[in-house]
N, C-alpha and C positions, 0 to 999 in steps of 0.2 A: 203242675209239671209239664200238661202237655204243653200249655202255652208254651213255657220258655222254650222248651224244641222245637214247635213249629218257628217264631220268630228269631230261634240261631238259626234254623238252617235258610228263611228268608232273607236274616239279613250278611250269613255267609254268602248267600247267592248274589245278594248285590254288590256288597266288598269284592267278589272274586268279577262280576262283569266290570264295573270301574278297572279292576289293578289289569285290566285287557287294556286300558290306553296305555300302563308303562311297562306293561310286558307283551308284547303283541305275538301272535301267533295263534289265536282262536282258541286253542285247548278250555284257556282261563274261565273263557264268553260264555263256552258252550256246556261247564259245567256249574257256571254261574246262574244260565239262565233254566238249567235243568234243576240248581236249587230253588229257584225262585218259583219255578211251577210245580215243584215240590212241595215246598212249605204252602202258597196256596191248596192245594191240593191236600194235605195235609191239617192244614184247619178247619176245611170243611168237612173232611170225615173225622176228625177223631175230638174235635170240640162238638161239646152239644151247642151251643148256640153258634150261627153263622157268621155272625155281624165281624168277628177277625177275620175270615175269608172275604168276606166283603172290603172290609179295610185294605186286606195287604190287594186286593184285587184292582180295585183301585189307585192305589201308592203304584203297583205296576205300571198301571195304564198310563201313570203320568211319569216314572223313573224309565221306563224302559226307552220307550220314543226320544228323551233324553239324552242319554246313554246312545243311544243310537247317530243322534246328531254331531254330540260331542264324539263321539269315535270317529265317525266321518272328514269333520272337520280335522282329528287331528291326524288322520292317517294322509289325509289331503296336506295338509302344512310339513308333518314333517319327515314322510316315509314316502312319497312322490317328487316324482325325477321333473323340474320346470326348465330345463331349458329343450332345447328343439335340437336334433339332428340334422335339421334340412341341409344346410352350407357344409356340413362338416365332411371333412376328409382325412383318409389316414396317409394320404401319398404328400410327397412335396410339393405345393403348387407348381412353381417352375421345371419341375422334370419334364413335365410335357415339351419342353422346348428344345429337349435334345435329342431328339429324333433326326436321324440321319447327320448326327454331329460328330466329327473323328477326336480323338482320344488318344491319351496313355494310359498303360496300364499303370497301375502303381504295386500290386502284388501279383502273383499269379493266379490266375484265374481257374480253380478246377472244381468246380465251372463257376462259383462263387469266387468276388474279389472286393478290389476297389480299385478303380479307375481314374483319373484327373481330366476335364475339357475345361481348356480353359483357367478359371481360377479357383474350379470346385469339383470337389472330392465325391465320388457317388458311387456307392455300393451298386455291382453290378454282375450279370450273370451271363456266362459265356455259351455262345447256340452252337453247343454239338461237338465243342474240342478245349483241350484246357488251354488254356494260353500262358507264354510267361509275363514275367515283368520284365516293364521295359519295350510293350509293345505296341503298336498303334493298331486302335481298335474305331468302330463304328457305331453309335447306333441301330440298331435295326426294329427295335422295337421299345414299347412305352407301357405297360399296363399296370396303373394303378402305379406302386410303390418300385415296380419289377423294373429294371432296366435292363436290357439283353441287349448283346454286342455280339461281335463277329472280328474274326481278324480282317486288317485292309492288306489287301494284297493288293501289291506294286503294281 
């Protein structure tokens, strides 16, 4: 009888590290591999002969480093992010170029709106007074996605 307990709760230890590649979150791993040095631990005290301590000590040596690689491998393939941030941006590329460019309003601006220069539409935000529509506005500033205007006075 002792046999069969130490070798359920070995090889529940190993069943529970493996089902950590399709359940991920560590919990599974850690009480996986706390059966697994249970049941060793466990066949060396409560068996009179050692030679199953031995066994499953071994079977370790060689499932665990396994287990180990394969988890890596697959946390690398399909729970890691491959593309790159370098280039990327959240603004419009082209905003930059309407810097000090005059405008209409298209809604009223308090202090958020939308604006027209030219033949496009750009959410924009007014420095320091609501504006209506209908009015001709300015660039005055570019940051990032932000577009700030100003009324043009005559």
């Amino acid at each position: 009888m002792n046999t069969f307990v130490v070798l359920l709760v070995y090889i529940v230890g190993i069943g529970l590290m493996f089902s950590e590649l399709l359940l991920p979150g560590v919990v599974m791993g850690v009480i996986g591999a706390c059966c697994v040095v249970a049941g060793i631990a466990m066949a060396f005290a409560l068996l009179e002969d050692p030679v199953l301590g031995w066994v499953l000590t071994g079977v370790s040596v060689v499932v665990v480093p396994v287990f180990v690689i394969v988890w890596i491998k697959f946390i690398e393939r399909y729970f890691s992010i491959r593309g790159s941030e370098k280039a990327f941006t959240s603004s419009d590329a082209g905003i930059g170029g309407l810097l000090e460019q005059e405008g209409v309003t298209l809604t009223a601006l308090r202090p958020a709106g939308m604006a027209r220069f030219g033949d496009r539409r750009v959410d924009v935000v007014a420095m320091g007074e609501m504006i209506q529509k209908g009015i001709r506005v300015k660039v005055v500033e570019v940051k990032g996605n932000r577009v700030v205007v100003r009324r043009v006075t005559a």
